[in-house]
Structure formats: structure tokens, C-alpha cells
N, C-alpha and C positions, 0 to 999 in steps of 0.2 A: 504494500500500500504506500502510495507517494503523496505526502501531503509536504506544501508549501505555502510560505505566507511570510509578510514582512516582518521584521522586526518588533518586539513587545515588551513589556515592563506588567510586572503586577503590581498589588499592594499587601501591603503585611497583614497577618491574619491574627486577630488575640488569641490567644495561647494563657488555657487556665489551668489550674490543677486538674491532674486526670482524674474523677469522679471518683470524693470521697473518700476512699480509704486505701488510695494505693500507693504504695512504699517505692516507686521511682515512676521519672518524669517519663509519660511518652509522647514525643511528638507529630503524632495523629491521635487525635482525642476521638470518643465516641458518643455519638448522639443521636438523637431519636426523632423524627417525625411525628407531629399531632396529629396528621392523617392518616393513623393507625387508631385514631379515639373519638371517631366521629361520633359514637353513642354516646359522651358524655361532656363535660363543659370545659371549654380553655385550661382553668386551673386547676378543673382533678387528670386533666391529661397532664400538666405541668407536675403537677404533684405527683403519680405515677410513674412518671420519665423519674423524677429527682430520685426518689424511693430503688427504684431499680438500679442506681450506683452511675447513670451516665452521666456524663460531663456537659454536654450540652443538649438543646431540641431545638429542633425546627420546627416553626410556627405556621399554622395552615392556613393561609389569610382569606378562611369560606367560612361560612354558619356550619357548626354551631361552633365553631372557635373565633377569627379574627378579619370577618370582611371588611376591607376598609371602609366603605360606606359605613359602616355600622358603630365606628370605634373614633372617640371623644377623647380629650387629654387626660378626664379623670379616667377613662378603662386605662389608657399607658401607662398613666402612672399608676396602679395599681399593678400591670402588668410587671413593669419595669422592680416594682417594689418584691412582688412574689418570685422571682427571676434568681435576685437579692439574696431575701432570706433562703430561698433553697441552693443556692452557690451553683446557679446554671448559667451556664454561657447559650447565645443564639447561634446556632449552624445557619441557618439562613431562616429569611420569610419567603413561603411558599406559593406565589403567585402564579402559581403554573396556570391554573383554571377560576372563571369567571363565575361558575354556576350560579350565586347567589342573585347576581344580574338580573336573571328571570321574576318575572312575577311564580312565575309557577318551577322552579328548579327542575332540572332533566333529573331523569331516574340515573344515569348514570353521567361521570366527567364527562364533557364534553370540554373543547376550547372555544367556544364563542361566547361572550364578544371574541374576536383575535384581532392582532395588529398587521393581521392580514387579507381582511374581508377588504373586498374589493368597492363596501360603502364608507365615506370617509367618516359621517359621523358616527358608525359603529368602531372602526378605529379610534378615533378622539375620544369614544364613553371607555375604550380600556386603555388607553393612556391616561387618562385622568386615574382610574383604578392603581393602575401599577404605580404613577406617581405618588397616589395616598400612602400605598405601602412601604416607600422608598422614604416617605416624612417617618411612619410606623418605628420602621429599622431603625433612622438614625436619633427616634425619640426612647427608644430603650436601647442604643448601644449594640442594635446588630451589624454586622459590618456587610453583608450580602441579601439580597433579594434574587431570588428565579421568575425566571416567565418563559412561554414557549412560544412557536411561530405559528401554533393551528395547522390546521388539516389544509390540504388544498380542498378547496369548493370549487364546486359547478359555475361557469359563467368567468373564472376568471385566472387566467393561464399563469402559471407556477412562477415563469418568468416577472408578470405584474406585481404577484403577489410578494415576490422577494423584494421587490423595490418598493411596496406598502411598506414591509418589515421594517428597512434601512429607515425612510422616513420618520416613522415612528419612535425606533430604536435611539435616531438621531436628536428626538426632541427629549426623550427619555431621560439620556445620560445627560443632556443638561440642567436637570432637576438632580442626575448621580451627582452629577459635579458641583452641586450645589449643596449638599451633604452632606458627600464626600461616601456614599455606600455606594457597593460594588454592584452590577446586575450582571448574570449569569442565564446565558441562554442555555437550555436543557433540550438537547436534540434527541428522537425518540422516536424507532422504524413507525413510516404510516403520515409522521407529522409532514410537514414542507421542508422545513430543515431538519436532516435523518439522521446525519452521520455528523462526524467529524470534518471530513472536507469541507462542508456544505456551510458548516457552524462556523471556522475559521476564515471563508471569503464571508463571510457577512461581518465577522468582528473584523478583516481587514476594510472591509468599505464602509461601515461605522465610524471607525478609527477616533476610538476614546481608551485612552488608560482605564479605565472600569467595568469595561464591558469585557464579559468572558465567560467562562461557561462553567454550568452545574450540572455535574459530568453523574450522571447517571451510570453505572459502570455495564450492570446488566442492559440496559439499552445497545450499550457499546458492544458485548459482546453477542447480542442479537443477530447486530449489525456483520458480523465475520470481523471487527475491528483485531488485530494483533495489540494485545493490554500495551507492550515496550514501547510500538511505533506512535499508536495514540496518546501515552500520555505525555510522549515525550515531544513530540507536537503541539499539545498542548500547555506547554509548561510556560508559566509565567501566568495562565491564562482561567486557573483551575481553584474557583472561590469555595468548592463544596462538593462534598461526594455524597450520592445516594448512592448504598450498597445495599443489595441483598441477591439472593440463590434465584438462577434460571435453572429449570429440568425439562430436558427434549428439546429445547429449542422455545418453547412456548412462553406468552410475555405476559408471565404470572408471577408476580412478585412471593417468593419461599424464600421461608428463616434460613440464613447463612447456615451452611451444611447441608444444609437440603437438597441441592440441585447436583449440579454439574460443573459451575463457575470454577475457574482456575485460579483463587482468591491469593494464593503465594503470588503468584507471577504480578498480578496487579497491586500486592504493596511492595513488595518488591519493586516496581517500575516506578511509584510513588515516592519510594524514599531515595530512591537515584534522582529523580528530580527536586529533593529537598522540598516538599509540600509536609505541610505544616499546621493543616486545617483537620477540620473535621470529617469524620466516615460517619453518616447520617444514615441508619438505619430507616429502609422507606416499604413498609409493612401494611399499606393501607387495604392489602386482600384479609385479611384475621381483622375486621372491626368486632367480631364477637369475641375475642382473645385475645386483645392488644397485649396485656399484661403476661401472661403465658408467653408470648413468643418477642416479644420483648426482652424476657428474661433470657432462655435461650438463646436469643441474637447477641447478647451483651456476654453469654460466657463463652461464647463458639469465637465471638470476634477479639476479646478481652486476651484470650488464650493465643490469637494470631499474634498480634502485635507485641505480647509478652516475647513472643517466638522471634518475631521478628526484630525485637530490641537486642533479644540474645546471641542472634544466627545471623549471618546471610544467605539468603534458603537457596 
């Protein structure tokens, strides 16, 4: 796989104690997804994540946790406050999907609004969205937000629609840059931007120091991506990891161990590029057992990175 692209610069990632109660520092910390705890409210998913020993969570910026439409300085600061007392840091805020947007929310994610619908004020109502989240982030001290590119739709040929994307993207990171948080495109077989190639000419025709990507790993390896070639393409570039287990090929989010994923070879390629953020456990197929497999993600993966501090695998 040949990937190229100009010249890049990232920004530094907070770096907190590794969750709790462990006896040396590692530099990939582990955190957890609130879109594993859709059946319950912001801060018993907060409180959950804390209790399970992770270091940080990513925040699901949908009902019933953190739409931005929805959310006032006193819910931040309150957030920001509960964050605090449980000694969590933010892997990112989760802006991938819009659903709340609806009067009547789809049965399942969808991406629309996206910043790729070929009508401009459906673009402009999710730019507005992602930029509330982008205020969100830098009002409790997150240093990243994610968004995706949507589906291609009917009516409006891949090529227009990337050039919506850039637009959008464009007005975006000038609200980043105004904050100072990072936005992280999460590319994802099916979507308009799929791969890695795809992901980096868009952050190269964007061209913002903050723009980069929330690298989905199992996505990546859907894709046929090689873990060594993509992340090291990607380096400088790489605000946030969602990890978890692929089996067969099929794009069903399973508790690390579970699958097939080649998880050595990908921290492995991770710590040759000195990354230094977080592995965000992203478990939203078990909303009846967050907690359950939660716990199991955190000792499957706790046990890697022990390994991996120890070894070079």
C-alpha cells in the first residue's frame, strides 16, 4: 500500500496517571467510550468507566449523554466537575453521528445531517453541531473531537461531495483554531472517506495543524490496511484510537480477544511512532453489558500494554 502526503506537525496529547492503581507509567493510557451506555445517563456511564480502573472516556455527544444542542455551561460544569472528582481524563468527544437532529431519531446511527449532503443548509445545521462540540471539548479540557464524512447519497457524485467535506472541514478548524482542540476524521469501509488514502488527501487539502484522524483500528483493518504502513503514514496525525476485536471479516464491534485482530502488530507500530494518547475502547454492540465487557476489555488490553512496556513483541 503507497500512501503519500505532504509534510505534518501534530499537537501534544495530556498524559494522566494510568487508571488508579497502577504501579508504572504507560504511555498509551486506556479509555472507554459512553456509546457502550446508551441505556443509562452521562454520569452513571462516567461513573462506570471510573469504577472499572480506566484512565480516561470518550464522551458520546447524542441523547441520552451529550448533544450539543442540549448542553448549557451549568451541565459543563458539572461535567467538567464529575470528570475531576473521578480523576478521568477525555479521549475525545464523539461526534461521529447527528441522530439526535431528528424530531423523531432513526432506529439505528445513521450520518445525516453530514458535511457532505449535497444541500448547503443541511451542511451549515452540522457544522454548527460539531462546532458546539468543539466549544464542549475545550470547556472541560478535552483536547480532541471526531466527526465522519457520511455515506455517499443518491443525487450527488463522491467527487462533489468531497469538496462539501473540504469546505466544511475548512470553516471547522477555524472554530479548532480558535480553541485550540484537535478534530479527527474517523474513516470507516461504506463511508465516502474509507481508508487511509482517502483520509490523508483530505487532511492534505484542508491543510490545518489540527485536523487529523481518529483512527478506528478495526475499521483499518476491514479495510486490508497493513497496521506498520498505516500508522506510520499516519503519524503526527493520530489524536485517538478506537480499538476493539473484528471476527471473519464482519464490522461488528467484539471485546478485545475476541476476534481475529492482530492487536501486537498495531501497538507495536504505535509505539515506533511515539503516540502517546489514548486506546478508546468503542463497545457500542453490548448496550445490555457495557459493564461486563468493559471489564474484560480493560484486562485483555491492560495485560497488552503491561507486555508491551516489558517486551518488544
Amino acid at each position: 500500500m503507497d500512501f503519500s502526503r505532504s509534510g505534518s506537525t501534530g499537537i501534544g496529547v495530556q498524559i494522566i496517571r494510568y487508571a488508579h492503581k497502577s504501579t508504572f507509567d504507560l504511555k498509551m493510557l486506556l479509555a472507554y467510550s459512553t456509546n457502550a451506555f446508551t441505556k443509562t445517563d452521562l454520569s452513571t456511564a462516567l461513573t462506570e468507566i471510573s469504577d472499572l480502573g480506566y484512565a480516561g472516556a470518550e464522551i458520546l455527544c447524542e441523547r441520552p449523554h451529550w448533544y450539543p444542542d442540549d448542553i448549557d455551561e451549568r451541565q459543563l460544569q458539572m461535567v467538567k466537575e464529575l470528570l475531576q472528582q473521578k480523576g478521568l481524563g477525555v479521549s475525545n468527544l464523539n461526534a461521529n453521528t447527528a441522530n439526535s437532529f431528528f424530531t423523531s431519531p432513526p432506529p439505528e446511527n445513521v450520518f445525516e445531517p453530514s458535511l457532505t449532503n449535497r444541500k448547503p443548509e443541511i451542511r451549515r445545521a452540522r457544522e454548527a453541531i460539531v462546532i458546539k462540540a468543539i466549544h464542549m471539548a475545550h470547556s472541560i479540557g478535552a483536547k480532541c473531537i471526531s466527526l465522519t464524512s457520511g455515506r455517499p447519497t443518491p443525487g450527488c457524485f463522491p467527487d462533489d461531495a468531497v469538496g462539501y467535506f473540504i469546505e466544511s472541514l475548512s470553516r471547522i478548524c477555524e472554530a479548532a483554531h480558535q480553541y485550540n482542540v484537535a478534530v479527527g476524521i474517523e474513516y470507516e469501509p461504506g463511508l465516502l472517506v474509507e481508508n487511509a488514502y482517502e483520509v490523508l488527501d483530505v487532511i492534505d487539502r484542508v491543510d490545518s495543524d489540527l485536523l487529523g484522524v481518529n483512527l478506528d483500528i478495526g475499521h483499518s483493518y476491514l479495510n486490508g490496511e497493513e497496521p506498520e504502513v498505516t500508522i506510520e503514514a499516519l503519524k503526527g496525525r493520530i489524536w485517538n484510537i478506537h480499538i476493539e476485536d473484528i471476527k471473519n471479516m464482519k464490522h461488528f464491534h467484539l471485546v478485545p480477544g475476541d476476534g481475529d485482530m492482530p492487536f501486537k502488530r498495531y501497538l507495536k507500530a504505535l509505539k515506533k511512532i511515539g503516540y502517546q494518547g489514548y486506546l478508546t475502547a468503542e463497545l457500542y454492540s453490548f448496550p445490555q453489558c457495557p459493564v461486563e465487557v468493559g471489564r474484560r476489555s480493560y484486562q485483555y488490553l491492560a495485560n497488552l500494554l503491561a507486555e508491551l512496556e516489558c517486551n518488544d513483541y
